[in-house]
C-alpha positions as CSV (number, residue, x, y, z in Angstrom):
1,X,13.7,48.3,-57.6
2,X,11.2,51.0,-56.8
3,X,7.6,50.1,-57.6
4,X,5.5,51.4,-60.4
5,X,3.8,53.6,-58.4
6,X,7.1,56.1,-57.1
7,X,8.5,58.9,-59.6
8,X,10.1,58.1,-63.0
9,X,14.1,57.5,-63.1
10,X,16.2,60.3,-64.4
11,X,18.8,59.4,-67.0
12,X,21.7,61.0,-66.5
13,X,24.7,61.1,-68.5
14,X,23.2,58.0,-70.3
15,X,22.6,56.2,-67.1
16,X,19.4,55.3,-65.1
17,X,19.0,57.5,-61.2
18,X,16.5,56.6,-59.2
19,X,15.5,59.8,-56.9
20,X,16.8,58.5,-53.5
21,X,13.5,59.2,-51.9
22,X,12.1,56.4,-54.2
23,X,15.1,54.1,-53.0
24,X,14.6,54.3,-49.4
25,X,11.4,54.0,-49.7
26,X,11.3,50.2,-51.3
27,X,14.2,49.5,-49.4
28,X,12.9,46.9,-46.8
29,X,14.1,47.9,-43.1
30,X,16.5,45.4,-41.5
31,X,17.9,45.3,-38.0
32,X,21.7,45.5,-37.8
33,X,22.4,41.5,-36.9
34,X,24.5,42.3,-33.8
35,X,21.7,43.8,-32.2
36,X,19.7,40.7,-33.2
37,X,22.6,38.5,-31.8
38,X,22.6,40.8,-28.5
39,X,19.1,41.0,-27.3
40,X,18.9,37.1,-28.3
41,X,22.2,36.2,-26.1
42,X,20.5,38.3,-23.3
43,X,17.5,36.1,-23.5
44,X,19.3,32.8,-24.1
45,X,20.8,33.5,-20.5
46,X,17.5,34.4,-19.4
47,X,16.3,30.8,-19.8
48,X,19.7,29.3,-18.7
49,X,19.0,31.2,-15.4
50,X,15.3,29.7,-15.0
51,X,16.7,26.5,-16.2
52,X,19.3,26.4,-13.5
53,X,16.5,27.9,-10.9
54,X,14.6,24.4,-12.3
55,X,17.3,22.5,-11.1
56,X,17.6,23.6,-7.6
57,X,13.6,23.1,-6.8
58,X,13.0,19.6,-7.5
59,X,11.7,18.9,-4.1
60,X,8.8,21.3,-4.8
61,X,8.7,21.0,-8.4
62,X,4.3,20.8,-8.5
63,X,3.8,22.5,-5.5
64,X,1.9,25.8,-5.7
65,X,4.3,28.2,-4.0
66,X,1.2,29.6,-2.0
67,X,-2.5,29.6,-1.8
68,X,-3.5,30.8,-5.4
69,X,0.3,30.5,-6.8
70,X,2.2,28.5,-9.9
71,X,4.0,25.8,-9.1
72,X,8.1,25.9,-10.3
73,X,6.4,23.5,-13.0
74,X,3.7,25.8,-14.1
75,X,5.9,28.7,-14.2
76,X,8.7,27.0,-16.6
77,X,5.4,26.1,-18.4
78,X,3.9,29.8,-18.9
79,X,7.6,30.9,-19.5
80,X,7.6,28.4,-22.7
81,X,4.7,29.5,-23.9
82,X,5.5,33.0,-23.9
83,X,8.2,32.2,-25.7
84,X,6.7,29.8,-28.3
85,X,3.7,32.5,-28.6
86,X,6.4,35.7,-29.3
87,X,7.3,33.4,-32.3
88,X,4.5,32.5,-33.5
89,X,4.2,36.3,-33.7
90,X,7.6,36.5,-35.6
91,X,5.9,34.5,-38.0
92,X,3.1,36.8,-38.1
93,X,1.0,33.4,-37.3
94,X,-2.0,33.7,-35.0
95,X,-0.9,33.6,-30.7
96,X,-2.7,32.8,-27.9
97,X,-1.8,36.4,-26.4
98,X,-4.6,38.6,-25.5
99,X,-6.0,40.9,-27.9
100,X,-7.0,44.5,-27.2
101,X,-9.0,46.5,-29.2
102,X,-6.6,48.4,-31.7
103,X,-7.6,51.9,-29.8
104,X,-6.3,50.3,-26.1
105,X,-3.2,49.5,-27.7
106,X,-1.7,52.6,-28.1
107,X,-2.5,52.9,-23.9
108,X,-1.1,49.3,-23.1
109,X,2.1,49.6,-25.1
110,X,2.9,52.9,-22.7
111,X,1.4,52.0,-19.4
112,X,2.8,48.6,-19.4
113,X,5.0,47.5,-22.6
114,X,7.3,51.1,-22.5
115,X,7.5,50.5,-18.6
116,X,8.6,47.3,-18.4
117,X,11.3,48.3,-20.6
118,X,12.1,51.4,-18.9
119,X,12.3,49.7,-14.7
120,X,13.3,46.5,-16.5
121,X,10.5,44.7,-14.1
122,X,7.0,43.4,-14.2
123,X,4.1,45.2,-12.3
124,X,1.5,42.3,-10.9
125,X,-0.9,41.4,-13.3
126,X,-3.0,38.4,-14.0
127,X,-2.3,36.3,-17.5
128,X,-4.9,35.3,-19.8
129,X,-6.7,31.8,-19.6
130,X,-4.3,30.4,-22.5
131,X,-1.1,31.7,-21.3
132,X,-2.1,30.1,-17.4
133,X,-0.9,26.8,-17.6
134,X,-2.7,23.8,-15.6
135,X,0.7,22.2,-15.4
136,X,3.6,22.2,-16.8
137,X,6.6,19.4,-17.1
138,X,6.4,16.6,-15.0
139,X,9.9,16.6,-13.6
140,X,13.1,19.1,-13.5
141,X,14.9,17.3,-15.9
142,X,12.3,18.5,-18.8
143,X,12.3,21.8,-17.6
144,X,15.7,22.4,-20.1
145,X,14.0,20.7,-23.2
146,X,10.9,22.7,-22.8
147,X,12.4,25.9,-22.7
148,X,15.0,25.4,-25.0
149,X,12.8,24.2,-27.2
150,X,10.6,27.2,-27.5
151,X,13.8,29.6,-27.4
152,X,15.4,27.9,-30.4
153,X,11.9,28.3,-32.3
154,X,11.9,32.0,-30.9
155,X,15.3,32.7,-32.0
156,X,15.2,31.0,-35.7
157,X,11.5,33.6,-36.2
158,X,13.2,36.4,-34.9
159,X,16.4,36.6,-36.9
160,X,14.0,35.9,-39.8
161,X,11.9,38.2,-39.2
162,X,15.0,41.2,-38.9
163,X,15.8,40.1,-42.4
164,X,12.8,42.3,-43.7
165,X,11.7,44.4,-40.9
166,X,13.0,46.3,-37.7
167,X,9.3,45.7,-35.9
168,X,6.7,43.4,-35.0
169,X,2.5,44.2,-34.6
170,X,1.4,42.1,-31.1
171,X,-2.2,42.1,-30.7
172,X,-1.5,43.8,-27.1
173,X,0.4,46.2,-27.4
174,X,0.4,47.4,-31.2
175,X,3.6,47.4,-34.1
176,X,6.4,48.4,-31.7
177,X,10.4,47.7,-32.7
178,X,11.8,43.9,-32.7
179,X,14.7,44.2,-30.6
180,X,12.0,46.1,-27.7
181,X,9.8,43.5,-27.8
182,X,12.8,40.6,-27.8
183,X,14.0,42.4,-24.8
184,X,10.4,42.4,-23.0
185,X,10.5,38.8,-23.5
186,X,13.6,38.6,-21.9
187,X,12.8,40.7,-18.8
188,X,9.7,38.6,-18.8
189,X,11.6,35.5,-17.8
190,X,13.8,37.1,-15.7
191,X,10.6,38.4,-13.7
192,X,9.3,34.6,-13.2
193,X,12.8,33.2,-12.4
194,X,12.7,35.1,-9.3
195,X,9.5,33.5,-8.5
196,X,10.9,30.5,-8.4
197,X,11.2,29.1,-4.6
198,X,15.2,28.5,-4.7
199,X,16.0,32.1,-6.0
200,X,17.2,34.8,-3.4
């Protein structure tokens, strides 16, 4: 139903028109559920790849792959909290992402979140303090539970979320469309799988 505010109905014929520009207008925006259900699949083999990289690097699980670097545990760890974080943001609950003034944004979300899309890679960058994990799980076998964990919460906010809009406003990079941002998350952990010490 079109709010007070838009133009009054015309009766026609008896019966009640709403001017279409009045009905699109309340209309809420939803995202077409197969492209939901694609961009989510592409990230649920995302984390099936890390979790299978987990697996093959138990005999350097917590050690530092160099001077300076995240451990195979540390990396599952900042992976998983991406993850948990980007749905938080679903919710439209405060994240631990780093927030840039509102006029950087506009900058961010095309030097870095538009290009990321576009090469489908990650340029080198340091993380914030709350997104650089300390450690992470204490053996491979929790690796699986961990990041499933924070994919199911991910994927439940998500398709909620596409119910009443096609976008979501991070505090890095601005309001920029759902499925962009679900596949950033998914290029994400693809970037840190091949960090891992038993991928090629």
């Amino acid at each position: 139903m079109p709010s007070r505010s838009s133009s009054p109905p015309l009766c026609v014929n008896g019966a009640i028109r709403y001017r279409r520009r009045d009905v699109l207008a309340s209309a809420p925006w939803e995202v077409p559920m197969a492209d939901v259900s694609a961009v989510l699949a592409a990230n649920r083999e995302a984390v099936s790849d890390l979790i299978a990289a987990s697996d093959r690097c138990s005999a350097c699980w917590t050690a530092p792959r160099a001077p300076g670097k995240w451990s195979p545990s540390q990396i599952v760890e900042h992976v998983a909290r991406s993850i948990e974080e980007s749905a938080n943001m679903m919710a439209g609950a405060p994240t631990k992402f780093v927030t840039l003034p509102f006029f950087v944004r506009p900058l961010a979300r095309t030097l870095l979140f538009k290009r990321v899309l576009r090469t489908g890679g990650f340029p080198k960058a340091k993380t914030n303090k709350a997104m650089n994990p300390a450690s992470g799980p204490a053996m491979t076998s929790e690796a699986r539970t961990r990041l499933e964990g924070a994919l199911a919460r991910f994927d439940r906010e998500l398709r909620a979320r596409a119910q009443s809009s096609d976008s979501v406003t991070s505090s890095a990079f601005g309001t920029v469309p759902l499925t962009d941002y679900a596949r950033f998350i998914e290029i994400h952990t693809r970037h840190h799988t091949r960090q891992m010490p038993a991928v090629v």
